[in-house]
MARDREN-136344 format. One record per residue: x negated, y, z of N, C-alpha, C, O in turn; residue in three letters. Coordinates in steps of 0.02 Angstrom, whole numbers, plus 50000, padded with zeros to 5 digits. Each point is the difference from the previous one (the first is absolute). Example, Ala and Ser with C-alpha at 12.3 -4.5 7.8 and 13.67 -1.06 7.14 Angstrom:
<nodes>
493404971650390500455005950000499555006050000499484999950033ALA/500705005449931499585005950003500395005550037499755005550008SER/
</nodes>
This chain:
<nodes>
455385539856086499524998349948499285000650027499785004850030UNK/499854988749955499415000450039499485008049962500245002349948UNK/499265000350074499675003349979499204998850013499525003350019UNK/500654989649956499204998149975500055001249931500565000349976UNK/498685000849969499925000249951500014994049986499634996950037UNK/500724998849912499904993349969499615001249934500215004549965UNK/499264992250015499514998649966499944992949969499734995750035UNK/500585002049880499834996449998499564997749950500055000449939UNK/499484996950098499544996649944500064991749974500424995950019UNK/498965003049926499874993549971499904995450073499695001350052UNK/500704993349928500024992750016499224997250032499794999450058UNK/499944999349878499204998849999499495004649966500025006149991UNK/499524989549994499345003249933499555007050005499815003450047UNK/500144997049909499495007050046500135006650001499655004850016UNK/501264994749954500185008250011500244996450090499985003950048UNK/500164990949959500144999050062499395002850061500055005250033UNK/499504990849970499545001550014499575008050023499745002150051UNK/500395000949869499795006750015500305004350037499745004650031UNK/500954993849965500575004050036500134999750076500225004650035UNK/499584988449989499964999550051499225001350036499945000750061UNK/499604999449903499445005550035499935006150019499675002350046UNK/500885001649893500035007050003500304999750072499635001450047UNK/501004997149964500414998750043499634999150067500035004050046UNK/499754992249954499514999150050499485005050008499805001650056UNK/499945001249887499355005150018500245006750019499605004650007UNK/501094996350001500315006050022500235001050072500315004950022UNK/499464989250013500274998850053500504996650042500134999750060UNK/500174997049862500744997650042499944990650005499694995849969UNK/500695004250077499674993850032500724996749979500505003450012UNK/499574988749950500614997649987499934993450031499524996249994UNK/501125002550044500354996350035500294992249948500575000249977UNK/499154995750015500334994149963500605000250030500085001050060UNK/500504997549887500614998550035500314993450006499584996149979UNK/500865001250036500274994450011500214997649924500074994049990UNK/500045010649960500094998949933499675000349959500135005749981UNK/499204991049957499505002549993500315004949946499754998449946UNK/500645006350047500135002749965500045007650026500005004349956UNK/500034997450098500005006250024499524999150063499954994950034UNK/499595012949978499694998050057500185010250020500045004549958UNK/500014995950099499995005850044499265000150016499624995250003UNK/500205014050009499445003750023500245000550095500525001950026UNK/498884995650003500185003650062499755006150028500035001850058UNK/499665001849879499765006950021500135002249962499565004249992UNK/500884996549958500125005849939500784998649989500194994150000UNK/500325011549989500574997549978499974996849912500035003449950UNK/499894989250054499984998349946500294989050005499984995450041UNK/500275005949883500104991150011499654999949920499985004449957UNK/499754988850044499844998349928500274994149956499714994650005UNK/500715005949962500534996949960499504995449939499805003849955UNK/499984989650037499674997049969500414997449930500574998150013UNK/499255001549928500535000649963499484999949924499435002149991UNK/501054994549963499525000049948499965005049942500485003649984UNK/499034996349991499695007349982500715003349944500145005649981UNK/500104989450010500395004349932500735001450043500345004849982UNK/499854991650066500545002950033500035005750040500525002550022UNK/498665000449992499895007250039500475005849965500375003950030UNK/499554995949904500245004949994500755004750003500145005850015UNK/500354986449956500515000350034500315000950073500455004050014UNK/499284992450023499775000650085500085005750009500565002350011UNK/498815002049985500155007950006500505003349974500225005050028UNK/500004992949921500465005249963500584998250012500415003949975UNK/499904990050066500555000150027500144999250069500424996350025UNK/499045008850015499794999950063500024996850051500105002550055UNK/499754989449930499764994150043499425002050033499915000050061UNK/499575002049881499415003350038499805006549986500035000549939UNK/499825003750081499895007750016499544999849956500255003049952UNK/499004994850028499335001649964500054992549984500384995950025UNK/499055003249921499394994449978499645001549982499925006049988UNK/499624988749997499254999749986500224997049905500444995949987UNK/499335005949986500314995449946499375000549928499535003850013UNK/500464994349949499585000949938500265003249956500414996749967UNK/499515010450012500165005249958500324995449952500595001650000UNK/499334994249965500184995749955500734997450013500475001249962UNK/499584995350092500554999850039500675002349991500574998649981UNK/498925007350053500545005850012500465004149908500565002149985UNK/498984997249989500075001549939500584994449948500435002049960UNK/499374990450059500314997449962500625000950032500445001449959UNK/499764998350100500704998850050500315006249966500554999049973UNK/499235006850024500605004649993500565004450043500415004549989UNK/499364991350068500265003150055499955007550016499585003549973UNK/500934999350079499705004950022499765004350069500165002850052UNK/499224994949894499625000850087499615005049981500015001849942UNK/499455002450123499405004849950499384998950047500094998050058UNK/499275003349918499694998750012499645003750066499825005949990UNK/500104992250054499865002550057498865004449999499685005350006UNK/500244987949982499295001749990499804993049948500254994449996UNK/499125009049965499564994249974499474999650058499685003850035UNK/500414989749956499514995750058499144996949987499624997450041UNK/500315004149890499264998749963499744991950017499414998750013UNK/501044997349986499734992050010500404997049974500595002049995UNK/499164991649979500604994149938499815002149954500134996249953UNK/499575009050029500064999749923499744996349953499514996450010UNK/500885004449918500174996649958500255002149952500385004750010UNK/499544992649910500315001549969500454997349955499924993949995UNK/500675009149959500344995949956499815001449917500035005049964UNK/499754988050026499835000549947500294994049932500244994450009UNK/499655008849930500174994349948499424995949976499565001349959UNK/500544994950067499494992949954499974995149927500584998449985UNK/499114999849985500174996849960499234993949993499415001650009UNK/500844992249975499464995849960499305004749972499915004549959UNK/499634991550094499165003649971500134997549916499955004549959UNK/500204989350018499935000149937500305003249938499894999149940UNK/500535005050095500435004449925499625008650019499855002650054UNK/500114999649881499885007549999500345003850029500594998449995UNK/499305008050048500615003350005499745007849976499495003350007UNK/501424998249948499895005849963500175006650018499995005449969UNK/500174992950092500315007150025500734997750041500134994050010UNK/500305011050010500474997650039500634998849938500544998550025UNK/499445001949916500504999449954499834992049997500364997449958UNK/499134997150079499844994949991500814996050006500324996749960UNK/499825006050127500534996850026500795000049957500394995950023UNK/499775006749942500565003449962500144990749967499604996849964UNK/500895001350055500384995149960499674991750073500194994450014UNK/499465008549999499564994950057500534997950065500375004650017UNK/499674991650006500194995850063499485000050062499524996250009UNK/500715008950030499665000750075500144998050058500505002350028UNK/499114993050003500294998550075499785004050041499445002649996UNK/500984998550050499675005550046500554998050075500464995950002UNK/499315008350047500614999350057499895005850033499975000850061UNK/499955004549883500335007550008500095002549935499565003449973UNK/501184994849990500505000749970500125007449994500055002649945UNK/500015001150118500225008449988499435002949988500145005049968UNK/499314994650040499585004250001499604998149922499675004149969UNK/500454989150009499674997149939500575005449957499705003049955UNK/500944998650050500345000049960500065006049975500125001549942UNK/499795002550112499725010450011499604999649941500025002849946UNK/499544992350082499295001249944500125000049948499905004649961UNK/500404989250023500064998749923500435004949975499805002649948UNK/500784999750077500455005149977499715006649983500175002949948UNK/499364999850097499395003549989499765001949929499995004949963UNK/499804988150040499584999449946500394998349917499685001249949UNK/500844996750050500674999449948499554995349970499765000649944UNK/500094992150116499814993449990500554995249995500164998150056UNK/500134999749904500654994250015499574992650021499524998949964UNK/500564998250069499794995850038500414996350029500545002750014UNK/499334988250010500514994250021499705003450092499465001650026UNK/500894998349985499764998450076500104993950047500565000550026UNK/499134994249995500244994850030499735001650072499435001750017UNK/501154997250020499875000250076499534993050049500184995750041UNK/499555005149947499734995450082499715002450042499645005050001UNK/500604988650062499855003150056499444994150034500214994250008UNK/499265007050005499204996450020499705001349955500015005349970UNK/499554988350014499484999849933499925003949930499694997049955UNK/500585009650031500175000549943499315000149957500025000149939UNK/499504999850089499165000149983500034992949938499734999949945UNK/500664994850086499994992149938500435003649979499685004850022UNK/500784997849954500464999549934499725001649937500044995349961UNK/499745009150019499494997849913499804991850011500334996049968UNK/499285002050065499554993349999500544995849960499994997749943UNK/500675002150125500504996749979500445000149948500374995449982UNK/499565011549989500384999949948500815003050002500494998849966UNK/499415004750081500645004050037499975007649965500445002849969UNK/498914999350046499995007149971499475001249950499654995349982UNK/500245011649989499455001649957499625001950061499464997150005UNK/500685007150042499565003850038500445000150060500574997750002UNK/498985006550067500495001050047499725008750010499665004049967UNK/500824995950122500025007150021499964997550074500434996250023UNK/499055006050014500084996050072499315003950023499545002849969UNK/500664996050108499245003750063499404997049946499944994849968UNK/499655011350041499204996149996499585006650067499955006150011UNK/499794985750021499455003350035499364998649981499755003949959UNK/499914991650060499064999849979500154999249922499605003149965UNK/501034992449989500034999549952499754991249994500024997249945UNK/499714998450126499874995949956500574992749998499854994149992UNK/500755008650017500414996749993500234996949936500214994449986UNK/499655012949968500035000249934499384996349977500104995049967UNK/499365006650044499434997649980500194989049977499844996149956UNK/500605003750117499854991550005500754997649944500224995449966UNK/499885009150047500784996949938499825004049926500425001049956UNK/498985000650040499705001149926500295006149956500015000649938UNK/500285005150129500415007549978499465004549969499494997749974UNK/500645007850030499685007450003500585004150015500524999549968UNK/499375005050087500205006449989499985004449955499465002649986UNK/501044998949985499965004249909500395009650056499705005349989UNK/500674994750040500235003750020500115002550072500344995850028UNK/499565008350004500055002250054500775004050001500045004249955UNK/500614995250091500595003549971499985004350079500125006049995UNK/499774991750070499985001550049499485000150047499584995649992UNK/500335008650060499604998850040500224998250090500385004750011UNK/499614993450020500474998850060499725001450065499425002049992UNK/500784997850083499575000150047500804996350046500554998549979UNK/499225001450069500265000950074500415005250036499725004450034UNK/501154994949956499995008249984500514999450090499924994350022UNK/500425009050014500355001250038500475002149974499835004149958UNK/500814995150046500435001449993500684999550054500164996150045UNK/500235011749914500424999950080500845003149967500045003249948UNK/500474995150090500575002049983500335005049995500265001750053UNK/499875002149895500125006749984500565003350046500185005749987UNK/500114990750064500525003050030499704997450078500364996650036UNK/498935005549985499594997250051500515004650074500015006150008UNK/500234990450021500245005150054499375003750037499464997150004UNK/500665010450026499305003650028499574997750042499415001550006UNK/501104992550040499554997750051499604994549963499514999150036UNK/500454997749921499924995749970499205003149968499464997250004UNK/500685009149966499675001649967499475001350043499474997249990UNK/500615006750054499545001950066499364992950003499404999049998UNK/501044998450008499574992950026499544997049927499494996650006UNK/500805005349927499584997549950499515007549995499484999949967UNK/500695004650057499475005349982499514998750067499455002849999UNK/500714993750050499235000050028499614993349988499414999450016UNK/500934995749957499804994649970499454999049935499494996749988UNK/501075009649972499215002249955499535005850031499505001649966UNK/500595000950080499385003850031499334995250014499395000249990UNK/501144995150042499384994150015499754996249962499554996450022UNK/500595003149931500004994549939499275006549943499474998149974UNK/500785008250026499465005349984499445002050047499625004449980UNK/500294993050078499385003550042499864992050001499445000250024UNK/500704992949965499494994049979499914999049934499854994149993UNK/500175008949949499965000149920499405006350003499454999849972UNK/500785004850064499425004049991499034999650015499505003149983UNK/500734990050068499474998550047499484995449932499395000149990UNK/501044997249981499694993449977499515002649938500145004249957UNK/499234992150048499445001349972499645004650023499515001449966UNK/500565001550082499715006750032499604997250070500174995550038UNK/499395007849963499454999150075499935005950011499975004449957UNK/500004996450125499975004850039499025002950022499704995750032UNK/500055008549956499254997549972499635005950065500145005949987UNK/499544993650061499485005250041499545000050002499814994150001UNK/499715009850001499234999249980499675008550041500245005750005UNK/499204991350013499505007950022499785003049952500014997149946UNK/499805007750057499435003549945499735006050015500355002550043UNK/499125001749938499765005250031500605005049952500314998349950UNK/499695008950088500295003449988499885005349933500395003649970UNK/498994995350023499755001849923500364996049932500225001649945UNK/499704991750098500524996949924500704999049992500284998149948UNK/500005003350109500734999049980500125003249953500504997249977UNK/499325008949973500345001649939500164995649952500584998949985UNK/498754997249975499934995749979500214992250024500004995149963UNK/500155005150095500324992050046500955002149970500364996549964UNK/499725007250054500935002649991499795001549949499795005450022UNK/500014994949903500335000749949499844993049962499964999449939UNK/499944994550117500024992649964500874996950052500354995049987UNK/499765010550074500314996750010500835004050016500195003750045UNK/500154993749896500615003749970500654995550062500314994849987UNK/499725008750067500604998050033500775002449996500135004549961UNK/500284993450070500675000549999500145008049998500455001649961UNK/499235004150075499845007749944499255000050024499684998949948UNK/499975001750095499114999550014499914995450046500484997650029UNK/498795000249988499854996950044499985005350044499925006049991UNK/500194988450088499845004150061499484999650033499784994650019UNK/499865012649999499404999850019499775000750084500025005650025UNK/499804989650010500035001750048499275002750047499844995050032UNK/499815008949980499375002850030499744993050063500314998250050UNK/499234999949933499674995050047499755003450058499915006149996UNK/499924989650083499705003950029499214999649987499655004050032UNK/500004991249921499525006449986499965003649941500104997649944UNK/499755008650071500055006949968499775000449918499434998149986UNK/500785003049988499754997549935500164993849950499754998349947UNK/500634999950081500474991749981500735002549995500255005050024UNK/500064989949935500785000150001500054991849999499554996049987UNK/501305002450036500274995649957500475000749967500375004850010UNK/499744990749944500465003349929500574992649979500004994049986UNK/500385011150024500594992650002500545000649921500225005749993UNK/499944990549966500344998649954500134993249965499644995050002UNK/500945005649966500264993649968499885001049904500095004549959UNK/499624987050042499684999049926500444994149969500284995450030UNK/499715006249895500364989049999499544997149995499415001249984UNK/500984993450036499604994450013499534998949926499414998350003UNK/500905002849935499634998049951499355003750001499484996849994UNK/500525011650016499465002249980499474999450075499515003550015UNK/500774990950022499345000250077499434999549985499695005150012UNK/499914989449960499454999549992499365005449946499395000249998UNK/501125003249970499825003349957499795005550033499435002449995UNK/501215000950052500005006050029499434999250065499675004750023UNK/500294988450000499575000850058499445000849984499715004850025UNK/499824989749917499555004449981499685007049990499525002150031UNK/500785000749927500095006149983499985004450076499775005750003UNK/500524990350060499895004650048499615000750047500055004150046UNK/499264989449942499794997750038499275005949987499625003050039UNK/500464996649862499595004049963499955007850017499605004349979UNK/500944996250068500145008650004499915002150082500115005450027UNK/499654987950006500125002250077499874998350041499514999050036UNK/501215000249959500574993550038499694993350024499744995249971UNK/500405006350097499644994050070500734996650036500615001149998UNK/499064995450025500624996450047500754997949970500465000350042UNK/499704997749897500425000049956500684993850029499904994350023UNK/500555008049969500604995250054500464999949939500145004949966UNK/500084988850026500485000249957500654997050057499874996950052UNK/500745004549926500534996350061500634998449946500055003949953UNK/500434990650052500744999549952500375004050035500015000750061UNK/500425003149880500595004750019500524993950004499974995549959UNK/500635004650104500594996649987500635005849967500454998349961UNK/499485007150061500405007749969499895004949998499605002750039UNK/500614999449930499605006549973501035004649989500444999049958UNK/499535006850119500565004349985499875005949995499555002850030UNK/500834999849930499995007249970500625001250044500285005549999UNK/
</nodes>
């Protein structure tokens, strides 16, 4: 039995995409194969099994493939059993109920006797059971965004991201039922060696998640102000201070996010702080 980790992700689109950056930003370098459906690592024990998003979950859970990349949603409607290895914080999205901007909505007792298209059936159905909503459920699978227009449903249950999908087929979001991400997932009967290899996979996959939005930041300052310089600059536990050779100077090294840079550099320019270096983190290990 080979003892590569098999990994399979989306086909295309941008859980495709993201998955194969991570993949890549961890170091591992993948080999196109002769099939575009599987490709081998030539530096990591790993193959990547390409596959469409709703068949991941099964995949794993009847150990074709060891892990996936999959959309919490996914994973949720399949039922399979698989568990979740790590959340991955990208794709997200949510599931929500829509209905016609032109009818009122009164609350979730709206849906009760109503006809829903959706093409997540188990998770619409939790809800409604939930909620002791009786409700039609009609399955489709693509567009379910036209079915009110058309005259198929009262409302639906389907991804919304920016929302303006809904916007152009004349919806509203009335309900939020889920929230989703990008999740990993892996097979509950993972053999050890197997596992070995997905536990340093997410090591790596956590020292490039940790990096992101973060700058690596050095700057001089006289030695009178570093009190006031280190209490603008809150690092991974303090900044490090290092004594210049001339006497009376330091430099002072720490990581900021990226959001608060401009804010924080001010603020440090006000307190000191000369020679100011900003640099991109690619990882950041603990």
């Amino acid at each position: 039995m080979s003892e590569n980790l098999k990994i399979a992700i989306q086909t295309k689109g941008r859980l495709n995409e993201e998955s194969m950056k991570l993949i890549s930003d961890t170091g591992i370098k993948l080999i196109p194969g002769k099939r575009k459906l599987i490709s081998s690592a030539k530096n990591f024990p790993m193959e990547v099994l390409f596959l469409r998003d709703d068949d991941i979950p099964q995949t794993v859970a009847d150990s074709v493939a060891d892990v996936g990349i999959v959309g919490e949603n996914e994973m949720l409607e399949k039922k399979q059993s698989v568990l979740i290895a790590k959340r991955l914080g990208f794709s997200k999205c949510r599931l929500s109920l829509a209905i016609p901007k032109s009818i009122e909505y009164s609350g979730i007792e709206f849906f009760s006797g109503k006809k829903i298209a959706t093409s997540y059936p188990v998770i619409l159905q939790e809800y409604l059971d939930k909620n002791n909503i009786k409700a039609e459920i009609h399955v489709i699978t693509g567009s379910v965004e036209i079915a009110p227009g058309i005259g198929l449903a009262d409302a639906i249950f389907d991804i919304v991201s920016s929302g303006s999908t809904l916007i152009s087929n004349r919806l509203k979001e009335v309900k939020v039922v889920m929230n989703s991400e990008a999740v990993l997932i892996k097979n509950p009967n993972l053999p050890p060696e197997k596992q070995e290899i997905l536990d340093e996979f997410i090591f790596r996959m956590e020292s490039v998640q940790r990096a992101e939005g973060k700058k690596y930041i050095l700057l001089n300052a006289p030695d009178v102000k570093i009190p006031d310089i280190v209490n603008l600059l809150p690092g991974i536990k303090s900044p490090t201070i290092v004594p210049l050779a001339e006497k009376g100077w330091s430099s002072i090294h720490s990581v900021i996010e990226e959001n608060d840079f401009w804010e924080v550099i001010g603020k440090l320019k006000k307190a000191g702080a000369e020679g100011i270096l900003v640099v991109p983190i690619e990882k950041m290990i603990f």
